[in-house]
Phi, psi and omega in degrees: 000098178274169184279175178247146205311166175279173184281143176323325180283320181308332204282331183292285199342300198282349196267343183289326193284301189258015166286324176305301228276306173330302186306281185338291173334273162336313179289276173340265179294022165245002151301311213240039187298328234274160195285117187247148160287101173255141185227160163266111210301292193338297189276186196235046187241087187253126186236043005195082172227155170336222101308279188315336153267349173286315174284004156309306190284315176304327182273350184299280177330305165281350160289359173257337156307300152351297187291308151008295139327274189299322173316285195330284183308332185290335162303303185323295206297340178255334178295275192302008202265314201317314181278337190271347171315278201308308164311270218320286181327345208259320176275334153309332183272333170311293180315320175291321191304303186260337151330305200289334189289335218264312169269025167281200195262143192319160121332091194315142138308102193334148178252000000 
């Protein structure tokens, strides 16, 4: 089951959304030139970038840990709908079940 393309009208939609952040984006680095060091403490391994790209890579990173984070669970979270399917079926099957027992033929009275 794929999604269905998007409507011809969604796509303007979408560039009104991201022409701000894209503008914001743009201003930052070019606001933020100035030269920062970055290093790896353990190693002697040190590098020279701008700011604004060094804080770019930084939220990069962590939005993708993040998404990372939200993947993981969303797997828990589909592992239980999967099992809570599997109970509804196992028990909807129960239920047909003593329906049918329930319209069979009476039961003698005890004696």
């Amino acid at each position: 089951m794929g999604q269905a393309p998007p409507a011809p009208n969604s796509i303007p939609m979408r560039a009104l959304i991201a022409a701000p952040f894209l503008l914001l984006l743009v201003l930052f680095a070019l606001s933020n030139a100035q030269p920062v060091t970055i290093g790896l403490w353990p190693t002697d391994f040190s590098r020279e970038v701008p700011l604004s790209l060094a804080v770019l890579i930084a939220m990069a990173i962590a939005f993708m840990l993040g998404a990372l984070m939200l993947w993981v669970e969303a797997i828990a979270a589909r592992r239980r709908a999967r099992r809570a399917e599997y109970t509804q079926k196992l028990l909807e099957a129960q239920v047909q079940e003593l329906k049918a027992r329930l319209a069979g033929p009476p039961l003698p009275p005890p004696e």
